[in-house]
C-alpha positions in Angstrom: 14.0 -0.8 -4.9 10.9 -1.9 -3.1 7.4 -1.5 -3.0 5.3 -2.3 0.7 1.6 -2.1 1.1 0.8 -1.4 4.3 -3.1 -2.8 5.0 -4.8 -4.3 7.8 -7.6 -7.2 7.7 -11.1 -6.8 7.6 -10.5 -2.9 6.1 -12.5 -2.3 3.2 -10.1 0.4 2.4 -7.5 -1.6 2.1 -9.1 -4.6 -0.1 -10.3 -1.9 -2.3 -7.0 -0.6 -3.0 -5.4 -3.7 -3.1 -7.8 -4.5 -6.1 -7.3 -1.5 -8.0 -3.7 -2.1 -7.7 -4.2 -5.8 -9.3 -6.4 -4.5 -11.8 -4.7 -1.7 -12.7 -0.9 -2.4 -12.3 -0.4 -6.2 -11.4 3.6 -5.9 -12.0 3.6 -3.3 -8.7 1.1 -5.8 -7.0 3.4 -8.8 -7.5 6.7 -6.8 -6.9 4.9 -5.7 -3.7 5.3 -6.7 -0.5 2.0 -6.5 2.2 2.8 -6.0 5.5 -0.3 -6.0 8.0 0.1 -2.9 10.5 -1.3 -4.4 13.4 1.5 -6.9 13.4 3.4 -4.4 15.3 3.2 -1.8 17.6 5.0 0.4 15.7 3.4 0.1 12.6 0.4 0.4 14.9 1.9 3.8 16.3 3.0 5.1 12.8 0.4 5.1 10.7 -3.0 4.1 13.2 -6.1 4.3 11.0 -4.3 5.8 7.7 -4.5 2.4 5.8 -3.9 1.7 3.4 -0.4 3.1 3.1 1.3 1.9 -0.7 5.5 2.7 -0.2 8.2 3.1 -2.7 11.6 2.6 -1.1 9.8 3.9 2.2 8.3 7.0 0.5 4.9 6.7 0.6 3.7 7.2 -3.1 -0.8 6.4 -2.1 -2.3 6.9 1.0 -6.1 5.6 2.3 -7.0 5.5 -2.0 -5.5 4.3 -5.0 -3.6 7.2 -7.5 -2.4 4.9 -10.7 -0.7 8.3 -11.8 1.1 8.8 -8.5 2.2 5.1 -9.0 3.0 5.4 -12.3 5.7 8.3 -11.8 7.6 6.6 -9.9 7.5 2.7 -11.3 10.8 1.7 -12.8 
């Protein structure tokens, strides 16, 4: 079971969520794992400007804003 937040640098989208997510849940933040889309041209392809992307066993579970309900439903 694995959470991935998918971000890019310099995206105020993206440190916003990634905020609320350390506020709000640190036990997802620290089981998460970031990965930065454009490291990859198909992370590039898939998901373009729709950052930030927060993944639970690759289902996405948050897109572009932070839902602590939608998190919550599906936290272990």
């Amino acid at each position: 079971m694995s959470w991935t937040l998918f971000s890019r640098s310099n995206c105020s989208l993206c440190d916003a969520f990634e905020e609320e997510l350390s506020v709000h849940l640190p036990e997802v933040k620290s089981a998460c794992e970031k990965v930065d889309v454009d490291s990859c041209q198909e992370l590039q392809a898939l998901y373009g400007n729709d950052v930030p992307v927060l993944t639970y066993n690759q289902q996405i579970i948050c897109q572009h804003f932070f839902d602590k309900d939608k998190i919550l439903k599906v936290t272990p």
